[in-house]
Every structure is written in C-alpha cells, then in structure tokens.
KOLVEXLO-706281 format. One line per field, with one value per residue (C-alpha): residue number from 0; residue in one letter; chain; x, y, z. Coordinates in nm, 3 decimals, padded with zeros to 5 digits. Example, Ala and Ser with C-alpha at 12.3 -4.5 7.8 and 13.67 -1.06 7.14 Angstrom:
BEGIN
num <- (0/1)
residuo <- (a/s)
cadena <- (A/A)
px <- (01.230/01.367)
py <- (-00.450/-00.106)
pz <- (00.780/00.714)
***
This chain:
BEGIN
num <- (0/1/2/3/4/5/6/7/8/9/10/11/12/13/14/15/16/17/18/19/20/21/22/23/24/25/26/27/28/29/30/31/32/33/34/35/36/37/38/39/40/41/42/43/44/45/46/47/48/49/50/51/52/53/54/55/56/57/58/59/60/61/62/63/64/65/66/67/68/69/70/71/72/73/74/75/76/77/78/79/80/81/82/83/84/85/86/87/88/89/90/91/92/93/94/95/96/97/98/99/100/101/102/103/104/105/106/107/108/109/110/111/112/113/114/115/116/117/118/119/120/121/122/123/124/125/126/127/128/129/130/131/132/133/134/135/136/137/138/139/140/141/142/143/144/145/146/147/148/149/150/151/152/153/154/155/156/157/158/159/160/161/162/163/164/165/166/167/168/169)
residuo <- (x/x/x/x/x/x/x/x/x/x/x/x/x/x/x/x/x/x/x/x/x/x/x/x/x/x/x/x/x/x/x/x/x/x/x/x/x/x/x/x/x/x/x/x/x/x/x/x/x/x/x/x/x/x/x/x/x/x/x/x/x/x/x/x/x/x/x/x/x/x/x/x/x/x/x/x/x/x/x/x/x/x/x/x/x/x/x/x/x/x/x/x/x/x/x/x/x/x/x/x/x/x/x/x/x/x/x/x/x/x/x/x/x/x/x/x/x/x/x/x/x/x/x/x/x/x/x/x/x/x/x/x/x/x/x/x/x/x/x/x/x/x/x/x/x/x/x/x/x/x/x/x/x/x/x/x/x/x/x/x/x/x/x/x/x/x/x/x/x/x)
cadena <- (A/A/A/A/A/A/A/A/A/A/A/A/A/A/A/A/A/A/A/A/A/A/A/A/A/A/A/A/A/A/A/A/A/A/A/A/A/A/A/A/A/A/A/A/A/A/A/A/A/A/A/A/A/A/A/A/A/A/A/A/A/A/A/A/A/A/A/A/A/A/A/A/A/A/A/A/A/A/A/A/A/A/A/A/A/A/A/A/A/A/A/A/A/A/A/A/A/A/A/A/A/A/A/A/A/A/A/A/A/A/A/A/A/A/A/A/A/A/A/A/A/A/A/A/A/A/A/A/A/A/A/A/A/A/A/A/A/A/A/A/A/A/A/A/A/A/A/A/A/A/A/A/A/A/A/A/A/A/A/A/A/A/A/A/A/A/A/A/A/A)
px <- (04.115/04.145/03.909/03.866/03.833/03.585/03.676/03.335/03.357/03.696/03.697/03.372/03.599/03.928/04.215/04.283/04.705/04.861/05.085/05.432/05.671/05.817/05.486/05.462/05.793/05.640/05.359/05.538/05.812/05.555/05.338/05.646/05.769/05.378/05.449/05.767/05.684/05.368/05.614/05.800/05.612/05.432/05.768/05.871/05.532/05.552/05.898/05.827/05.526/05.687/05.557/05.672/05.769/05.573/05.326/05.524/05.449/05.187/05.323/05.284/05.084/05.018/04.630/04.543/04.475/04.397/04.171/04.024/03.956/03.761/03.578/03.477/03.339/03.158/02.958/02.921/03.000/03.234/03.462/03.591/03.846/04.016/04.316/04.632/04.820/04.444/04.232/03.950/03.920/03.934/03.716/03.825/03.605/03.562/03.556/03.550/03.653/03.933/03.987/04.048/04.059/03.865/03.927/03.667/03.653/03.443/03.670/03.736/03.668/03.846/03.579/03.286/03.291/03.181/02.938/02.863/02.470/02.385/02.058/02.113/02.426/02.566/02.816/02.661/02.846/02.797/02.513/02.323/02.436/02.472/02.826/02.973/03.344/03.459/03.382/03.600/03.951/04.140/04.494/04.741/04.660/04.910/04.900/05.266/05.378/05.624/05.832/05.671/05.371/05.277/04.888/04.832/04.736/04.929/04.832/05.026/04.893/05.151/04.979/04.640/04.544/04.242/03.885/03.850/03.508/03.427/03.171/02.862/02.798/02.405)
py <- (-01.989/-01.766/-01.624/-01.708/-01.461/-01.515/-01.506/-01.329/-01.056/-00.976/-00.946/-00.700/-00.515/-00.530/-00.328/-00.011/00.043/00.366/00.402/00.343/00.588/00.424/00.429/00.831/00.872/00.616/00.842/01.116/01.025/00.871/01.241/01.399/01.194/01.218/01.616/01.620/01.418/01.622/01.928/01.742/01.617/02.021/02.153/01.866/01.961/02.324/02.326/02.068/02.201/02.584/02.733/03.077/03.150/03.362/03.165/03.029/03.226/03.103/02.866/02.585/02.289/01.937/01.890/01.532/01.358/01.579/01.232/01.221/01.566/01.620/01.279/01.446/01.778/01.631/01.410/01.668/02.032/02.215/02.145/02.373/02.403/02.573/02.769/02.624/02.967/03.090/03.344/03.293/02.938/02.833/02.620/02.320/02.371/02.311/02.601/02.522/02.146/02.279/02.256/02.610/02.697/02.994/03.198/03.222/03.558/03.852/04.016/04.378/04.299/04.200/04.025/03.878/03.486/03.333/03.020/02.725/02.723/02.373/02.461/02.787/02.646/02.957/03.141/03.346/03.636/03.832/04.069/03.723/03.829/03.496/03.519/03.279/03.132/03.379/03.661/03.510/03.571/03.240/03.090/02.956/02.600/02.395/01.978/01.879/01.617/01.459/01.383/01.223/01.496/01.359/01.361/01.607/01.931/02.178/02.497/02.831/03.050/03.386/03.426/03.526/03.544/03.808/03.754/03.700/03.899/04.176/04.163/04.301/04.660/04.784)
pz <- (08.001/07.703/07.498/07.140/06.860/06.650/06.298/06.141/06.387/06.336/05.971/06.049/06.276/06.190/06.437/06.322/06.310/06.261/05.929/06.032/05.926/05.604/05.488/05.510/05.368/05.052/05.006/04.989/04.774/04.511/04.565/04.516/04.224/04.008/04.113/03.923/03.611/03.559/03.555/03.337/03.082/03.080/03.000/02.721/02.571/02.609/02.440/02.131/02.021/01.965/02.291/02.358/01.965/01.748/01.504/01.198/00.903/00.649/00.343/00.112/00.298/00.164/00.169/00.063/-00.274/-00.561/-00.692/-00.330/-00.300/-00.642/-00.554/-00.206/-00.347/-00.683/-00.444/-00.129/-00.221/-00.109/00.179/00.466/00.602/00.905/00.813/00.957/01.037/01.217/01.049/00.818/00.705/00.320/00.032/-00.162/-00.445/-00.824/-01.077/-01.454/-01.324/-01.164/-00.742/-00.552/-00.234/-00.147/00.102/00.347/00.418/00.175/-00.027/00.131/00.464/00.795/00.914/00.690/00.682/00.358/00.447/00.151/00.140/-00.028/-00.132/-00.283/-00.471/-00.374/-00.087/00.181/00.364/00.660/00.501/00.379/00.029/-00.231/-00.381/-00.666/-00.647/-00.897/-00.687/-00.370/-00.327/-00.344/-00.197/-00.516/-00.540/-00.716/-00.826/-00.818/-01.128/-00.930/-00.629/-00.291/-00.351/-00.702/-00.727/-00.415/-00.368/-00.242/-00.050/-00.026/00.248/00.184/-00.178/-00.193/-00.553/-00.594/-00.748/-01.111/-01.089/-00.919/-00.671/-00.741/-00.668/-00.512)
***
C-alpha cells in the first residue's frame, strides 16, 4: 500500500528542482539584453543632448510673458534666475517701469554674487554692501512687436550692457 502525500505539508515543503538549462540560457539572454539597452539608451542620450561638444555660445533666449513677468515682480520682487550658458545668474526686475535683467554678478569682479534682500529693498554683494539696479551691469533685454515672440521677453547673453551709475566709491 502506498503512502499518501499530504497536501498541507507539501505546499510547506515543496521539492526543490534544479533550473534546467533553457532556463540559464533565458536569464542570461534577458541580463544580457537589459545590459545592452542600458548602453544604448546612455549613448542616444549622450549624443542628443551635445555631449562631448564645447558649450554653445551665449545668445538671445525666449524668457516668458513680458505681462507675466511684470505681474510676477510687482507682486514679489525681483526674480532670479540661473544663467543658461553657466556663470553668474541674472534679475528680471523693474527700473523706471521698465523689466531688466541684471546680471548677478558685482560689476568689476569675477566672482561677487549680487543677492535681492527684500527687506532692505536693496542688492547685496559679496562685501554685504547694498547696491541699487542702476549700479548693476545688465544683459540687453528686448520685447519683440511681432512674430510667434510677440509680448515676450527676450534675453541676449553675448551683450552685456554696463551700469548706468557708477558704483559708489569709499
């Protein structure tokens, strides 16, 4: 007479079988092929987004809404920026009603960052000095009249247009 198997013991401990073969060559075929897509999809991405080449040189960049921009900085101050090229970042401010963008950087140096303080109403360098718009260099901002851009700003990183004041000397 045979033995019967109980069904709540075997499901406890089921029999252990060894992989067969085709299953080692599946595992290693799909290894093989995640491998190679990964590789892949590195070198699309490497290859569309410029890799290798030099950084493009700085131009004229769309920025948004001229009406959405103004609205943005009446009601919160000024907005920064990062600069799209790298380097120092830039301002979208209003002088005499006007939108600029400031570079963030103190005029003269390589390396002092211009911060918006909101309760001094004023820009901070480096040094902690308080500056005023007019005393920061600024990129050439221009509001195109027509065309897909009409009612945006535009941006031109390669011209820096200097102060109109001076900065303050002592």
């Amino acid at each position: 007479m045979q033995a019967r198997l109980d069904p709540a013991s075997h499901a406890r401990y089921p029999r252990r079988v060894p992989p067969a073969r085709s299953d080692r060559t599946l595992l290693l075929a799909t290894g093989a092929a995640v491998v190679v897509a990964g590789v892949f999809f590195a070198v699309v991405l490497f290859f569309s987004t410029g890799g290798g080449q030099a950084t493009p040189k700085p131009g004229p960049i769309y920025i948004g809404l001229a009406s959405d921009l103004r609205n943005n900085v009446d009601t919160q101050g000024p907005a920064y920026y990062p600069h799209p090229f790298g380097g120092f970042g830039y301002w979208v401010a209003l002088e005499n009603n006007q939108l600029v963008a400031l570079v963030a950087r103190r005029p003269g140096t390589q390396s002092c960052t211009v911060r918006w303080v909101s309760h001094l109403h004023s820009y901070v360098d480096c040094h902690g000095d308080a500056l005023v718009s007019r005393e920061l260099a600024r990129y050439q901002l221009t509001l195109p009249l027509g065309g897909a851009e009409a009612g945006g700003v535009i941006v031109d990183f390669a011209k820096v247009v200097p102060a109109p004041e001076p900065l303050p000397t002592g």
